[in-house]
Backbone as a ProteinNet text record, in pm:
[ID]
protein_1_A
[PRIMARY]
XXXXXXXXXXXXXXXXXXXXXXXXXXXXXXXXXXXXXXXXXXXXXXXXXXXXXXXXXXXXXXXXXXXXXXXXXXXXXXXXXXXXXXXXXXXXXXXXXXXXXXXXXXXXXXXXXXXXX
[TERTIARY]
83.3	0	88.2	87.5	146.2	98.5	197	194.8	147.6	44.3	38.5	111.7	162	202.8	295.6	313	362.3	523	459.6	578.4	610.2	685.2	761.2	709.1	657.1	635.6	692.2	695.1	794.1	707.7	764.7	673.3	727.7	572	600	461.9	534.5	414	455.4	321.3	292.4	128.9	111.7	-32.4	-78.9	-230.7	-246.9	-390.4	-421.6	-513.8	-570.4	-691.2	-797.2	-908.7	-930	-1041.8	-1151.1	-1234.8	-1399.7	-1535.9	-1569.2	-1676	-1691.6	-1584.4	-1569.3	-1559.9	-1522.7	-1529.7	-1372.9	-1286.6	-1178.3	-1191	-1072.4	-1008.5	-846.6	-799.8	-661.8	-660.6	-624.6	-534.5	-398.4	-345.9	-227.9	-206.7	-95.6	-15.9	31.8	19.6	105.1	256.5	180.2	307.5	285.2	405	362	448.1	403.8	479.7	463.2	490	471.2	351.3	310.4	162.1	-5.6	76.8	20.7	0.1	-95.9	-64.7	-175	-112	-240.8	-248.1	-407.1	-441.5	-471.5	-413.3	-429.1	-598.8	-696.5	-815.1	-934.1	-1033.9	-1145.3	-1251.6	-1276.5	-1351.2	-1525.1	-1570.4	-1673.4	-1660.6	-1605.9	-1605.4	-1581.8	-1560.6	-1557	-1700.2	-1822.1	-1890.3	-1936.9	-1836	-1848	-1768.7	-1657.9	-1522.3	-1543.6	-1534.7	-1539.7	-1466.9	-1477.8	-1339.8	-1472.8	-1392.5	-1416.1	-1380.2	-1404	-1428.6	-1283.1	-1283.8	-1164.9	-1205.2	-1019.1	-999.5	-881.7	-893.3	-742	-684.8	-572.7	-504.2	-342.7	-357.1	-189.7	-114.3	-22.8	102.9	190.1	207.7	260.9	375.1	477.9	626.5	648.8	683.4	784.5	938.4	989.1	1139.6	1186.7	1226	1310	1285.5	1132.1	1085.3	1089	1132.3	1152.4	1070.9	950.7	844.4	727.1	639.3	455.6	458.7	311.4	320.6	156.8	95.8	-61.8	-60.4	-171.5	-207.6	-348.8	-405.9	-545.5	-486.4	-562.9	-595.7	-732.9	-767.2	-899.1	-843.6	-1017	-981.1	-963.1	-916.9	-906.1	-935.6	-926.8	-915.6	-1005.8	-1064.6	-1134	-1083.7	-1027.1	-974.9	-1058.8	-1133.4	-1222	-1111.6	-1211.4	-1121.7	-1050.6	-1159.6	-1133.2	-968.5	-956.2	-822.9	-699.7	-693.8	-595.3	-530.1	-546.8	-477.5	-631.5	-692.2	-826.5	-765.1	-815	-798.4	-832	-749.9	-776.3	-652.2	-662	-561.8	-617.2	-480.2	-513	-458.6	-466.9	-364.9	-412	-287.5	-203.2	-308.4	-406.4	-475.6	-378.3	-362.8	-282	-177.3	-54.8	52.2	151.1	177.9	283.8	410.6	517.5	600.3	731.8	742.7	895	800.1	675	638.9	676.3	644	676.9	797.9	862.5	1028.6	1146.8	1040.8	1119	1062.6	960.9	904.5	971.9	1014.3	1090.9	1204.5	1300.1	1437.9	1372.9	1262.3	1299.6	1260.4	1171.2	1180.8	1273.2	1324.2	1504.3	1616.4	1593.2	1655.8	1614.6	1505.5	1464.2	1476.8	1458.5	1510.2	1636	1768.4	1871.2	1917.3	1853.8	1897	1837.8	1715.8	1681.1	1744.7	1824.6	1913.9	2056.2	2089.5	2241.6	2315.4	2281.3	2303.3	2329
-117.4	0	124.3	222.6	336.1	463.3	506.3	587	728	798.1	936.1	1013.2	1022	1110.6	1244.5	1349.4	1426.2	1442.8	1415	1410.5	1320.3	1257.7	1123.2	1171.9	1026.7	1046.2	951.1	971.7	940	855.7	754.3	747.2	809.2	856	962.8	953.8	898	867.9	1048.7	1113.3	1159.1	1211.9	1295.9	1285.9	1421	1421.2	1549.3	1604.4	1707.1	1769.8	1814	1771.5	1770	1909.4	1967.8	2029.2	2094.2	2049.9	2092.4	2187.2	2241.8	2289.6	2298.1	2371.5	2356.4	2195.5	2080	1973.9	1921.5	1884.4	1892.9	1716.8	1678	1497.2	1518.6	1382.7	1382.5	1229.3	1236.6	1110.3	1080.1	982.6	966.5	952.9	1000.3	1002.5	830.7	855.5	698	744.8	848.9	913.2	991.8	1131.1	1267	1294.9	1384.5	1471.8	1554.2	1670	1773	1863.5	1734.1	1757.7	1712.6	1668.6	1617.7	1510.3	1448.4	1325.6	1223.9	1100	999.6	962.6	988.9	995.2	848.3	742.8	598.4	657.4	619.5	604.7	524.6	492	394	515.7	530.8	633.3	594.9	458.3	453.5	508.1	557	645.6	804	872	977.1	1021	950.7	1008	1134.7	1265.3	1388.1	1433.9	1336.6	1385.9	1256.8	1327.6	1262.3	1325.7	1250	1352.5	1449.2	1564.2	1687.4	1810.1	1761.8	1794.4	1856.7	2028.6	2064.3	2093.7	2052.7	2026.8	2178.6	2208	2255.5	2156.9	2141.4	2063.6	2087.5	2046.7	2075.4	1928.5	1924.3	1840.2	1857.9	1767.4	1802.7	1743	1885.4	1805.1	1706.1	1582.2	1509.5	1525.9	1459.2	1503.9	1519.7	1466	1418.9	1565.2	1584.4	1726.2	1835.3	1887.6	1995.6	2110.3	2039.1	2189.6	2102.6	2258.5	2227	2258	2154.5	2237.4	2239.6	2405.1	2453.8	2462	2395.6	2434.9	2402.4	2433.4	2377.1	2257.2	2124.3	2032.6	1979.4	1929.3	1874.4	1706.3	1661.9	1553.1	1470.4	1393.9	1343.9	1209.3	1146.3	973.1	941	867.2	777.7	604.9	548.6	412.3	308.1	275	159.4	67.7	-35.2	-104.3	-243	-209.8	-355.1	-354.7	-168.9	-181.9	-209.2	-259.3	-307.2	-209.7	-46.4	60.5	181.5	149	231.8	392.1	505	612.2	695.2	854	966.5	1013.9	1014.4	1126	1253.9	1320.4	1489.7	1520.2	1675.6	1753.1	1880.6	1924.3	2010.8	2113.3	2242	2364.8	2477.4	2495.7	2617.7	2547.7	2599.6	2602	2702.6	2758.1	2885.4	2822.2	2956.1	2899.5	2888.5	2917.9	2859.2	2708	2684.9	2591.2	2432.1	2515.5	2414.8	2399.8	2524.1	2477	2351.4	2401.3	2315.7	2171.9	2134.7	2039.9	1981.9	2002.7	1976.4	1936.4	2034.4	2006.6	1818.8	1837.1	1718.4	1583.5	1625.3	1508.1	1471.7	1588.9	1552.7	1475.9	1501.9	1442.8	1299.4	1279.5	1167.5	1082.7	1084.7	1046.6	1011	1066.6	1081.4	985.5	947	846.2	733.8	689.2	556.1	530.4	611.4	565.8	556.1	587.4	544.8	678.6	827.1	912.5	1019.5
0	0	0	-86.7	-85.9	8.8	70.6	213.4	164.2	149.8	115.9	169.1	293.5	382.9	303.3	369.8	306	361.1	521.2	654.1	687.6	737.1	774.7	939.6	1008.2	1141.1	1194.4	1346.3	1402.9	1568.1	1623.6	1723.2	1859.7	1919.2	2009.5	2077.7	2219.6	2341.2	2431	2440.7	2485.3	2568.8	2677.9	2666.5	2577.7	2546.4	2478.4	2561.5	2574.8	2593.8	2491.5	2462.5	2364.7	2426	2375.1	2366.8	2258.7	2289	2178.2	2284.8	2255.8	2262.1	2454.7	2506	2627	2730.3	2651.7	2654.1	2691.4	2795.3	2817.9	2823.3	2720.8	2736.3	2737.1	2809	2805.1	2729.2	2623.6	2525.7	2517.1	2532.6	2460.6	2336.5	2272.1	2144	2104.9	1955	1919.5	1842.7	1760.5	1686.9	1581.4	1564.7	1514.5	1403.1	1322.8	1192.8	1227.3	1175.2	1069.2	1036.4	990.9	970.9	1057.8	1166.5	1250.4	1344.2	1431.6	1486.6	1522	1575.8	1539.9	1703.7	1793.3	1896.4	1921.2	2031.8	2097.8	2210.6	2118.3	2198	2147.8	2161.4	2143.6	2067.9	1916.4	1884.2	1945.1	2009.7	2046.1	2188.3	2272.4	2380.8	2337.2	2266.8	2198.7	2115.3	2113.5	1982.6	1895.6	2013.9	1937.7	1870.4	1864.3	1766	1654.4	1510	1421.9	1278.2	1142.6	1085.9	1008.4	1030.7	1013.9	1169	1278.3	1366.8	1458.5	1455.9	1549.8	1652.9	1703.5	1795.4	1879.9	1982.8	2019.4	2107.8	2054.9	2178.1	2207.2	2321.4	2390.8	2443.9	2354.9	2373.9	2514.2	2602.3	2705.5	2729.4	2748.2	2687.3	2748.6	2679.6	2720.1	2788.3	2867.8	2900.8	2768.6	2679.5	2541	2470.4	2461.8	2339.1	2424.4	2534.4	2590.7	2646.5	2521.6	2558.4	2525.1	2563.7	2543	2438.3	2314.4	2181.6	2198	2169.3	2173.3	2042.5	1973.5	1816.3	1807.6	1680.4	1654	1526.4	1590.7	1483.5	1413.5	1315.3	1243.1	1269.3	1274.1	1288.3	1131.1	1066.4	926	923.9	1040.1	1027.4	1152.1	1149.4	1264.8	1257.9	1334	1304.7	1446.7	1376.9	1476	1504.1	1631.7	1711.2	1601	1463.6	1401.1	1342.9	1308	1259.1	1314.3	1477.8	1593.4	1626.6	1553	1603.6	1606	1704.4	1717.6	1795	1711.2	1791.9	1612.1	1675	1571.3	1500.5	1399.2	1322.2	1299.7	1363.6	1323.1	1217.7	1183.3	1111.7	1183.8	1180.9	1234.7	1117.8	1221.4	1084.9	1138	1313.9	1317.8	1380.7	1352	1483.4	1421.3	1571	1540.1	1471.6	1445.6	1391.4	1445.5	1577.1	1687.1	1768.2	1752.3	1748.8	1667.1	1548.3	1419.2	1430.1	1394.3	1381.6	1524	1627	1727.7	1698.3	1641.7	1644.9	1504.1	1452.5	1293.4	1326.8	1443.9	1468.2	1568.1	1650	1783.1	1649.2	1551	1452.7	1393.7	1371.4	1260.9	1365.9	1474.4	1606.3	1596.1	1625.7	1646.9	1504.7	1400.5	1268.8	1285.2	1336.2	1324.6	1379.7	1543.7	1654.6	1601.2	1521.1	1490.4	1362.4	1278.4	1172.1	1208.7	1342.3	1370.8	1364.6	1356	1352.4	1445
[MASK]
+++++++++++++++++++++++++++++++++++++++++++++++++++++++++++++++++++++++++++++++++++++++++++++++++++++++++++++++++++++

């Protein structure tokens, strides 16, 4: 199967703070680009997030990534439990840009250490 992606992602457990419509969740991360990231949750406990549906949410640094990252994401993917990796894909609609860029360098980092670099 050929990978659309635009960004190469990387895996990256973190938690995220989700928010909709004054509606506060905490998810964990499976793993992020660029262009965004794919949320580890059960979309049948969620039934108000679906794709189309933004989100703001906050990344809470990890030791490794240094910092908090605040952006707005859309949701694009819904993956039921049948696909053995059930949860959400975002994309990334706003994020600043000492945001992005730090988040480009901790990927190019992390790229670097799983190729021996």
């Amino acid at each position: 199967m050929h990978e659309r992606r635009e960004h190469p992602r990387i895996d990256f457990l973190a938690q995220v703070q989700i928010t909709r419509d004054d509606e506060v969740q905490i998810l964990s991360t499976e793993n992020i680009s660029l262009g965004g990231l794919f949320l580890n949750a059960d979309p049948y406990e969620y039934p108000g997030i679906h794709v189309g549906t933004d989100l703001d949410i906050m990344i809470f640094a990890a030791d490794d990534i240094g910092f908090d990252l605040t952006c707005r994401a859309r949701v694009v993917r819904v993956a039921g439990r049948a696909t053995g990796q059930p949860g959400f894909g975002l994309q990334f609609t706003t994020i600043d840009e000492p945001s992005l860029q730090r988040l480009a360098e901790y990927i190019a980092h992390q790229e670097r250490r799983q190729n021996g670099g």
